[in-house]
NUKOLLO-567158 format. One record per residue (C-alpha): x, y, z; residue number from 1. Coordinates in Angstrom, 1 decimal. Layout:
NUKOLLO-567158
px py pz resi
X Y Z NUM;
...
end
This chain:
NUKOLLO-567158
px py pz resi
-16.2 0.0 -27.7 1;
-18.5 0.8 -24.8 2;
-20.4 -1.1 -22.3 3;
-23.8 0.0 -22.0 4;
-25.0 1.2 -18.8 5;
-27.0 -1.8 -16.7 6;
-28.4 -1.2 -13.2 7;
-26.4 -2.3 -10.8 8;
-27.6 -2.8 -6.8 9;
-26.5 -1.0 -3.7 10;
-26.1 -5.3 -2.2 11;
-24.1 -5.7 -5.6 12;
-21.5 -3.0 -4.7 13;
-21.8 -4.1 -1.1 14;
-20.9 -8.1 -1.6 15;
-18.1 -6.9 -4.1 16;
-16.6 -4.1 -1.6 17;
-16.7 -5.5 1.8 18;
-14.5 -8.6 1.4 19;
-12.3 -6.3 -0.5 20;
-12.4 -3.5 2.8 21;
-12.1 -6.3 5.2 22;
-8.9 -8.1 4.1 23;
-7.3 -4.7 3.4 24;
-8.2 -4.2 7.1 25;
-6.5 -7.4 8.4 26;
-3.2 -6.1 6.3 27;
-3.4 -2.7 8.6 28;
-3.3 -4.9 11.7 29;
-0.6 -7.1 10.8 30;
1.6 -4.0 10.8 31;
0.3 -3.0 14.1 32;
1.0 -6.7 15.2 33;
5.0 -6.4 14.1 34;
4.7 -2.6 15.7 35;
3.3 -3.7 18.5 36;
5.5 -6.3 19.1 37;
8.6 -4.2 18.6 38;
8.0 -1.6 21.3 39;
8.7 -4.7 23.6 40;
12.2 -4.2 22.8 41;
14.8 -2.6 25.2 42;
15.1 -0.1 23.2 43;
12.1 0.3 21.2 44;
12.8 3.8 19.5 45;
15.9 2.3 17.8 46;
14.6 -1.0 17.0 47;
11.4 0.2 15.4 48;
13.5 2.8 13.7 49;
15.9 -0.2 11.9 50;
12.8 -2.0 11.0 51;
10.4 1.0 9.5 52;
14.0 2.0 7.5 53;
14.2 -1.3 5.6 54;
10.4 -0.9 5.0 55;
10.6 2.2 3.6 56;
13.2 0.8 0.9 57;
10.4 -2.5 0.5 58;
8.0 -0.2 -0.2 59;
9.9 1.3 -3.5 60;
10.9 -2.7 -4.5 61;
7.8 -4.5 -4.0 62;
6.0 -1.9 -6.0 63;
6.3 -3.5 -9.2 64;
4.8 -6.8 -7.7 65;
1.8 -5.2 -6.3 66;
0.6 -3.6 -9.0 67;
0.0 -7.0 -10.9 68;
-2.9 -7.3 -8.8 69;
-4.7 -4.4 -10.5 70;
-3.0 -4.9 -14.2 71;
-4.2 -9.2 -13.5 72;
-7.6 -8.0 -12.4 73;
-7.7 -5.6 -16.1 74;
-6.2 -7.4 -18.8 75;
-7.1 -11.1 -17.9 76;
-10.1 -13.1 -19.3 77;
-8.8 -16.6 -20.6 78;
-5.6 -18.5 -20.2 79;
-4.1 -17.2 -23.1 80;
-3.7 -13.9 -21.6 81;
-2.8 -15.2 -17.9 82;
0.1 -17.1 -19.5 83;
1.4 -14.0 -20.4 84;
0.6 -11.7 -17.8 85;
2.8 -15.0 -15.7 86;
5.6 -14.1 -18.5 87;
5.7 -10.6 -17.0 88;
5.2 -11.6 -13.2 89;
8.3 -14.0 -13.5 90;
10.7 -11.3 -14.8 91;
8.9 -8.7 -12.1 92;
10.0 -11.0 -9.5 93;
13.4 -11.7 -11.1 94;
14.4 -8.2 -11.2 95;
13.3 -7.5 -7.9 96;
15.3 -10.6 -6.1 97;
18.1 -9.7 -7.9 98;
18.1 -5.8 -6.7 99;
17.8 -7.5 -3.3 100;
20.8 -9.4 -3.7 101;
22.8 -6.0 -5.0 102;
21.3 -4.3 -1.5 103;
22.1 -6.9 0.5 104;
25.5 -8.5 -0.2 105;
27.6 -5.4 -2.1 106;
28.4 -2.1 -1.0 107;
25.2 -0.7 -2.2 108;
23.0 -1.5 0.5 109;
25.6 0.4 2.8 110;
25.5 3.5 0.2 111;
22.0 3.1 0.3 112;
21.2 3.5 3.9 113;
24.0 5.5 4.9 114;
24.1 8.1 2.0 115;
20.4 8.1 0.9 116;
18.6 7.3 4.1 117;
20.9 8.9 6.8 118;
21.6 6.1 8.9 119;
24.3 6.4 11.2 120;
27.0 4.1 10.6 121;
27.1 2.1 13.5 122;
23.0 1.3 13.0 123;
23.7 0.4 9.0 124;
24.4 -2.9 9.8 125;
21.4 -3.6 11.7 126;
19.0 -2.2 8.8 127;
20.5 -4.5 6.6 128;
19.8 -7.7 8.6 129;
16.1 -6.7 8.6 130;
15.8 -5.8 4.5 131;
17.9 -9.3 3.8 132;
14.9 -10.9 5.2 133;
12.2 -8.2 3.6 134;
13.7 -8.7 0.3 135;
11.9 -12.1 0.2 136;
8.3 -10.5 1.2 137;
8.3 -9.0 -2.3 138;
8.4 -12.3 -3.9 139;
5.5 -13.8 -2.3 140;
3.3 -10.5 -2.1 141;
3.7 -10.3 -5.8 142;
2.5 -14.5 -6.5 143;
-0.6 -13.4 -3.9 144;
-1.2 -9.7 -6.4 145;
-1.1 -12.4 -9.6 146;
-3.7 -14.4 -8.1 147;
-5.6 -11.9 -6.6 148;
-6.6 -10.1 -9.5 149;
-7.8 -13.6 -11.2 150;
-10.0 -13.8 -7.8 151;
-10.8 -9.8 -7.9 152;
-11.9 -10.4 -11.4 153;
-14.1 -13.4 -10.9 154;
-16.3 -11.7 -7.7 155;
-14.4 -14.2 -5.7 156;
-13.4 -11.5 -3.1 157;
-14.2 -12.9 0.2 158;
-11.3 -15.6 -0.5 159;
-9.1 -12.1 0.0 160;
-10.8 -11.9 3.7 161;
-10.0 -15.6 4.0 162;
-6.4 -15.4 3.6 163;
-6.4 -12.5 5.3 164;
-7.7 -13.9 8.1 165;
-5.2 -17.2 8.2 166;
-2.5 -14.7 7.5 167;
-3.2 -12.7 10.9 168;
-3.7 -15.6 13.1 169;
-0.3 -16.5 11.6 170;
1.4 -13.5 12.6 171;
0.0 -13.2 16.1 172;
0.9 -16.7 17.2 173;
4.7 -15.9 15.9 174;
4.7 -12.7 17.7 175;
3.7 -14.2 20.9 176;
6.7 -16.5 20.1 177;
9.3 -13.7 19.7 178;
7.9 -11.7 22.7 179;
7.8 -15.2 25.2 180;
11.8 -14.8 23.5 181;
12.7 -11.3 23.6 182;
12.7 -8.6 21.2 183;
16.4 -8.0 20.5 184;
16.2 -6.5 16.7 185;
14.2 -5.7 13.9 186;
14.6 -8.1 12.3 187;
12.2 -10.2 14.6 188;
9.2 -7.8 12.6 189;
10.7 -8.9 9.3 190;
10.7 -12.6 10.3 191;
6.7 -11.5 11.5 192;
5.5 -10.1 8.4 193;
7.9 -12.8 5.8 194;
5.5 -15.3 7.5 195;
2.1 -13.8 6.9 196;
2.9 -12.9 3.6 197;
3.8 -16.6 2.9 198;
0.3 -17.8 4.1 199;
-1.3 -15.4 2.4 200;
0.3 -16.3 -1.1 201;
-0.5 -20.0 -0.4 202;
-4.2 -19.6 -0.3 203;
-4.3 -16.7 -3.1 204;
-2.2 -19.2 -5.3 205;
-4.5 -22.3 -4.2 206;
-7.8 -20.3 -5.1 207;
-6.5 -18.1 -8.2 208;
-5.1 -21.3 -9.7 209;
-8.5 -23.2 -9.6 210;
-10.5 -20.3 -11.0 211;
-7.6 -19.6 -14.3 212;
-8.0 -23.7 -15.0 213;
-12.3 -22.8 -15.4 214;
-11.1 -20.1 -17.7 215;
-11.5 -20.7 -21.6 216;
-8.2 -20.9 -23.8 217;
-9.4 -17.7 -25.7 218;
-11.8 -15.2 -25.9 219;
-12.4 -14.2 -29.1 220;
-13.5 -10.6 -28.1 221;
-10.7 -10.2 -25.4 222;
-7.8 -8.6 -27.6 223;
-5.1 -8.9 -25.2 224;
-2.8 -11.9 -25.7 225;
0.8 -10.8 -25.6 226;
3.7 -9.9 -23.4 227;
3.8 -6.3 -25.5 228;
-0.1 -5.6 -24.6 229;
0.6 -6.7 -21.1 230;
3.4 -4.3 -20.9 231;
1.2 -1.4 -22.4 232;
-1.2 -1.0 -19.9 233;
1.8 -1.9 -16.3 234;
4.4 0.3 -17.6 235;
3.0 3.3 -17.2 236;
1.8 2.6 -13.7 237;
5.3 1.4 -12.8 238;
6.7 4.5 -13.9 239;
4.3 6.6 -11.8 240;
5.6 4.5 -8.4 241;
8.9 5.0 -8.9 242;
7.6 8.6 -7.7 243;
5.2 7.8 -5.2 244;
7.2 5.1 -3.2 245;
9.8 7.4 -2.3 246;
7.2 9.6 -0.6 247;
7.2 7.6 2.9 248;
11.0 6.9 2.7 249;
11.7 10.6 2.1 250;
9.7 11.3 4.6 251;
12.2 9.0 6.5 252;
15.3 10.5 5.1 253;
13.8 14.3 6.2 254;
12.5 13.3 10.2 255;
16.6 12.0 10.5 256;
17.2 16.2 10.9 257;
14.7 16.6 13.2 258;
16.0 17.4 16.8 259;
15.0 14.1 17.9 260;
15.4 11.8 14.8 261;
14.5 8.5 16.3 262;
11.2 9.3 18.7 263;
10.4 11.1 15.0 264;
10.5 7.8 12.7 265;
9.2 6.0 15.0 266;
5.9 8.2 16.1 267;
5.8 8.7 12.8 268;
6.0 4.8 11.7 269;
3.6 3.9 14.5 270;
0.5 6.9 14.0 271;
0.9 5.6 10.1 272;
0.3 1.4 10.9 273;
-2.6 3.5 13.1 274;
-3.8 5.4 10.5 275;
-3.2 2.7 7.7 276;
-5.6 0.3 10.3 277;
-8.6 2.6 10.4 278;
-8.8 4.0 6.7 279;
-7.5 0.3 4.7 280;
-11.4 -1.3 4.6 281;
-11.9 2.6 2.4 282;
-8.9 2.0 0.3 283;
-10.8 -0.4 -2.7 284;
-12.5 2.3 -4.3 285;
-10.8 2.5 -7.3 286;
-11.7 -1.5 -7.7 287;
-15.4 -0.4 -7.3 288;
-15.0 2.2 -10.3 289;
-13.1 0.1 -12.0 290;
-15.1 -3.3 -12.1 291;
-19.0 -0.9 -11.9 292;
-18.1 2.6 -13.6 293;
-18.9 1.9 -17.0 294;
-22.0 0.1 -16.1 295;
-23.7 2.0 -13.4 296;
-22.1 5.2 -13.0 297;
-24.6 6.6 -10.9 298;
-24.8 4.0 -8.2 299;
-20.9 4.1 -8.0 300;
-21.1 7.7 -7.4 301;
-23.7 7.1 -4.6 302;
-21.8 4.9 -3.2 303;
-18.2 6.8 -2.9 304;
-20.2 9.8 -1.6 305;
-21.9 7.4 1.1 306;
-18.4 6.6 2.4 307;
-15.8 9.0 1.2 308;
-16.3 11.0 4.3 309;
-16.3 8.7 6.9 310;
-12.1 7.8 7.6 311;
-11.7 11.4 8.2 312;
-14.8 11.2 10.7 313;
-13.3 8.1 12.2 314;
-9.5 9.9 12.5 315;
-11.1 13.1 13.9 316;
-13.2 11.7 17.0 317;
-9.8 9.4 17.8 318;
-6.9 11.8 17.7 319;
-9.0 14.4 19.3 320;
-10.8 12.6 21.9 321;
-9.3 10.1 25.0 322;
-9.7 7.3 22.4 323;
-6.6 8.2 20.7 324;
-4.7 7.4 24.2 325;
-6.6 4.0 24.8 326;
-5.6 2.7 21.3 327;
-2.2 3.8 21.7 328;
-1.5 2.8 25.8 329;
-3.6 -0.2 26.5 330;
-3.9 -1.6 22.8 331;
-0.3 -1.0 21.4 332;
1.9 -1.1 24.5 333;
3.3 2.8 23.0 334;
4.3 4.3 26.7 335;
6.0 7.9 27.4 336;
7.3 10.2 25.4 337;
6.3 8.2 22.2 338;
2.9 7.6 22.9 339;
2.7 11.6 23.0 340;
4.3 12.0 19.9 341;
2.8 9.2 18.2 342;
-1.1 11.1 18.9 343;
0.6 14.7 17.8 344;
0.9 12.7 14.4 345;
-2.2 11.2 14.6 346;
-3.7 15.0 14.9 347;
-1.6 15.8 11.8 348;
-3.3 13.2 9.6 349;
-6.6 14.5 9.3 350;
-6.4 16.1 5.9 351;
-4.7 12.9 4.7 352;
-7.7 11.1 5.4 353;
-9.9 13.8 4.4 354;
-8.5 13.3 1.0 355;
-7.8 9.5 0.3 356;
-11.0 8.0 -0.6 357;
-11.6 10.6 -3.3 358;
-8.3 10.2 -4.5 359;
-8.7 6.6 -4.9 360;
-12.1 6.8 -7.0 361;
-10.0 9.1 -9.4 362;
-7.2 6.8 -10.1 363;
-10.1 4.3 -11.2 364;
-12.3 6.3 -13.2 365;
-8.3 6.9 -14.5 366;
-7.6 3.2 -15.3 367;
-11.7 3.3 -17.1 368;
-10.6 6.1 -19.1 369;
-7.2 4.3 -20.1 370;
-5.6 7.7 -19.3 371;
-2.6 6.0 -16.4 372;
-0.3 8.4 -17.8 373;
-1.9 10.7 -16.0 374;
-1.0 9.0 -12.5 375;
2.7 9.9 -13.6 376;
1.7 13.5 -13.1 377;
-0.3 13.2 -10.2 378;
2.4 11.8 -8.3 379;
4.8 13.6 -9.4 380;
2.7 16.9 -8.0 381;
2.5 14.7 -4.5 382;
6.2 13.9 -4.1 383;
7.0 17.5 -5.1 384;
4.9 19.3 -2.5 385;
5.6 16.3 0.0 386;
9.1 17.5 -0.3 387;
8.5 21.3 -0.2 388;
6.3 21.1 2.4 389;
9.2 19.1 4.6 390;
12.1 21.4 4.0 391;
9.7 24.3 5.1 392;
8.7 22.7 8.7 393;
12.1 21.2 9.3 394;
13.2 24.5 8.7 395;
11.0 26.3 10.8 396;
9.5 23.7 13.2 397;
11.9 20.9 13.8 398;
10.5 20.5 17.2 399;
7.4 18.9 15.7 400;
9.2 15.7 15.1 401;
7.0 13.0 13.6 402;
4.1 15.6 13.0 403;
6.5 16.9 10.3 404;
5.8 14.1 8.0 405;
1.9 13.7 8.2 406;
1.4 17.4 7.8 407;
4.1 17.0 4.8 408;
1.8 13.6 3.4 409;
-1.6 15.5 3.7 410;
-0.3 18.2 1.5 411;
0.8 16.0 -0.8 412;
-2.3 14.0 -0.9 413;
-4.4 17.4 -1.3 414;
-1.8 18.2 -4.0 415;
-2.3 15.0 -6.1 416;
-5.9 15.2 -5.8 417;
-5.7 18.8 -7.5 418;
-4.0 17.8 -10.2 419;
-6.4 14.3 -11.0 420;
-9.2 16.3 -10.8 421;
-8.0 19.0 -12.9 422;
-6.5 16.8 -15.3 423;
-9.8 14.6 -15.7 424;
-11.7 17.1 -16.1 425;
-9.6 19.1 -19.3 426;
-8.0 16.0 -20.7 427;
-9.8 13.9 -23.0 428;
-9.9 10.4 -22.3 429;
-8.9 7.2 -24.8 430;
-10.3 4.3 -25.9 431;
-8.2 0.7 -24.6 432;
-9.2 -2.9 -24.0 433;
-11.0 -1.8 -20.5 434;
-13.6 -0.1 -22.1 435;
-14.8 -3.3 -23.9 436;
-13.8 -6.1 -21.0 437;
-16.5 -8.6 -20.7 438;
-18.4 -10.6 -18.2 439;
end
């Protein structure tokens, strides 16, 4: 069952896209916010190294919960199917609290870190205090991801920008709180970015909630209506990120051989909240494909090619010219021997965001196609070359520290895009639930 094609306007893409680029925005500064306000610190290079370790392991557990945004934003048109994609949201956050407790409070956490991650034993400690207060971000980022994709779905994006925009104000009036105090650990970023994501789930919740209660009991042309169908469609995306989220923490794991292991993870962790702040309002286009594909593909297409080149443009006139050093000095607070670092990475991310956009369209016109086994694959090409392309610089160029990992993360960017595009193009697609969703 396919749409037919309707003619949908340039403003049309434009009111959808830019709420959706905005807030995404705002998320990239509140990570500068909690970097920003870690270089305070005595001793920044260690205390920013605790707190991007924990994150790396967040990134891998709150996984699950974030992709109910996109599987909410799919699969829901009535109440019938929202009470069960809130079945599956309750045991996603279930499981995930409870692997939190098992990090936190038992030996694992300690294996975890020490064995896996390479933290020196007299620092393990100190990582822990920061995830045992992480653990609880997953929780309320995946209640905002639930509502969210109610909101996504209704057009109702600019209540994204809104929470957004509480969230930040939020975060920078707590930061100015723990740098009047002093910046002793990391866990004063945790504390930060626990806060934020608490606002934001209250005014996701607030607005999703309205919009589901305006929603009829059943659509009769809507098939979806069970745990199992639910399941269907977020299981094979969860599968894929259990690749792809170990792709920044084994970056982690790698820069800890590097002849100067903290000044790496930390340039590394700081060029990345840089480079996550200037490319985020691009990262949406797999929304734009997957909410205007099937009814205007042209216009999509226009509109990707419009803006699929410009984060590259953006990182290229920054890293290469004196602007990179103003952000990083007078905007950040990143002084000495890190601030140099920290723009050798930024160099090193060019290709990376070269490469993104494009990437992201693919994994939509993916989800269109219901073809997400496919991401499994793509990933799996990105963590392998990721990895290769590691072990070959550490082994020949440890002294490029932090660089190391965004030259490693561009080539497994380029890597994954290979493979989508090949595999698009030879594979043919099926026919799901997406292909018939209604308006």
């Amino acid at each position: 069952m396919t749409e037919p094609h309707k003619a949908v306007s340039m403003k049309t893409i434009w009111s959808f896209f830019l709420p959706l680029g905005v807030s995404a925005s705002l998320v990239t500064v509140s990570h500068v916010i909690i970097n920003s306000t870690l270089t305070r610190a005595v001793e920044p290079e260690k205390v920013i190294a605790s707190y991007a370790i924990a994150m790396s392991l967040l990134t891998i557990t709150e996984r699950p919960a974030v992709l109910l945004r996109q599987t909410c934003s799919a699969l829901v048109r009535d109440r019938t199917s929202f009470r069960s994609m809130l079945t599956v949201a309750q045991l996603v956050f279930l499981s995930i609290l409870a692997l939190g407790a098992l990090i936190c409070y038992t030996p694992l956490g300690t294996a975890i870190f020490q064995g896996v991650f390479g933290v020196h034993k007299d620092n393990v400690d100190s990582v822990i205090n920061v995830y045992r207060v992480l653990m609880f971000v997953s929780l309320f980022s995946g209640l905002r991801c639930l509502y969210q994709g109610v909101i996504i779905y209704h057009m109702r994006t600019k209540w994204l920008t809104i929470g957004m925009g509480i969230r930040l104000a939020g975060m920078y009036l707590l930061s100015l709180y723990f740098i009047h105090q002093g910046v002793t650990s990391g866990t004063v970023g945790a504390y930060i970015f626990l806060f934020g994501m608490i606002i934001e789930a209250v005014v996701s919740y607030i607005e999703g909630r309205s919009l589901v209660r305006t929603m009829p009991l059943k659509v009769a042309a809507h098939p979806v209506e069970s745990k199992g169908q639910i399941f269907s469609f977020y299981r094979p995306l969860l599968l894929s990120t259990l690749i792809t989220v170990w792709i920044v923490p084994t970056i982690n794991i790698i820069l800890g051989k590097t002849y100067n292991a903290e000044l790496a993870i930390s340039s590394f962790a700081i060029a990345a909240s840089l480079i996550g702040l200037l490319t985020s309002f691009f990262s949406y286009f797999h929304q734009i494909v997957l909410n205007f594909y099937r009814l205007d593909p042209k216009t999509v297409q226009k509109f990707t090619l419009m803006l699929g080149f410009v984060p590259a443009l953006l990182i290229g006139i920054i890293a290469y010219s004196p602007l990179g050093t103003i952000l990083l000095r007078d905007i950040m607070g990143v002084q000495g021997d890190l601030q140099i670092e920290s723009l050798r990475v930024l160099k090193a991310f060019v290709l990376f965001t070269l490469v993104m956009p494009w990437l992201d369209a693919l994994n939509g016109l993916v989800m269109v196609r219901g073809q997400t086994k496919l991401i499994f694959g793509s990933q799996a090409a990105n963590l392998s070359f990721t990895v290769a392309t590691l072990l070959l610089l550490v082994w020949l160029g440890p002294s490029l520290n932090g660089a190391i990992g965004a030259l490693a993360q561009s080539v497994g960017m380029a890597a994954e895009f290979g493979f989508m595009a090949l595999a698009l193009r030879y594979i043919k697609p099926m026919d799901t639930v997406l292909a018939g969703k209604e308006r």
